[in-house]
C-alpha positions, 0 to 999 in steps of 0.5 A: 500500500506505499504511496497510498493516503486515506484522507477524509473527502472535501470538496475539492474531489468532488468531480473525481470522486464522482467520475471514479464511482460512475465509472465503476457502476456503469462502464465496468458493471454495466449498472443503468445509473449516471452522477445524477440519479445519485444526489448524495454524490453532489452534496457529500458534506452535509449528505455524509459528513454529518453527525457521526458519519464520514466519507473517505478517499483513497489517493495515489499519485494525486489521484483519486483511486477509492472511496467509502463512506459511512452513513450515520443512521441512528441509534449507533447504527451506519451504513457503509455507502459508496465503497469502490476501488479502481480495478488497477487498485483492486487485490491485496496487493495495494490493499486500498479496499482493505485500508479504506474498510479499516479506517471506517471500523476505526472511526466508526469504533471512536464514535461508538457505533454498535452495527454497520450495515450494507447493501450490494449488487448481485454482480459485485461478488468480489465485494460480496467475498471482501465483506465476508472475509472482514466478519460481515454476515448476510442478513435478510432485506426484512431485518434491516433497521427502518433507517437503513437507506436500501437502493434499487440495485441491493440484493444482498445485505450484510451488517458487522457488530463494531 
């Protein structure tokens, strides 16, 4: 991971981070979704850096390479949003996923979190084995707290005690 920073998001990334994401979700996942069907993208700050939640960057080269974001949705409760690497960026070998998820667990520790949740797609089954393999487990879409933001596109969810 040497050359690697995670660094709290500001808006000065804005537009990277919003063209690493689409990319991911349409052009290499083929998932129906552009920059605008996903507002939150617009406004980061008072979307998810807000109460105790945050979003992070991973950057290389100053580049924008990874993102992941942690909602905060009550009763120390979150949901882990917008976690994606670029597929250069991807494996063990520059551990940027990995990084990123540690450094989510460690704030989310420091702000008394008791329960993390997610949602995935069907098609990320990559993500689907990282979660499992950092001691997520897959829960029923019907067990999900009320808070709990669920997208179109999730079809697995999974939640991790903190």
């Amino acid at each position: 991971m040497e050359g690697i920073e995670i660094k709290p998001y500001d808006d000065s990334l804005k537009q990277e981070v919003g063209a690493l994401i689409v990319s991911i979700q349409h052009d290499e996942f083929l998932i129906p979704i552009d920059l605008e069907a996903q507002p939150d993208l617009k406004a980061i700050p008072s979307f998810y850096q807000v109460n105790n939640g945050n979003f992070w960057v991973a950057i290389y080269d100053n580049k924008v390479v990874g993102t992941i974001a942690l909602l905060d949705i009550g009763d120390r409760m979150g949901a882990l949003r917008k976690m994606f690497v670029h597929k250069d960026f991807r494996g063990k070998e520059w551990g940027v996923g990995q990084s990123l998820l540690n450094t989510l667990l460690d704030w989310a520790k420091k702000k008394n979190y008791a329960t993390i949740y997610l949602g995935t797609t069907e098609k990320f089954v990559a993500a689907q084995r990282f979660y499992e393999k950092n001691s997520f487990d897959e829960v029923d879409k019907q067990l999900l707290p009320s808070t709990f933001p669920i997208m179109n596109v999730d079809v697995k969810f999974y939640k991790r005690s903190v």
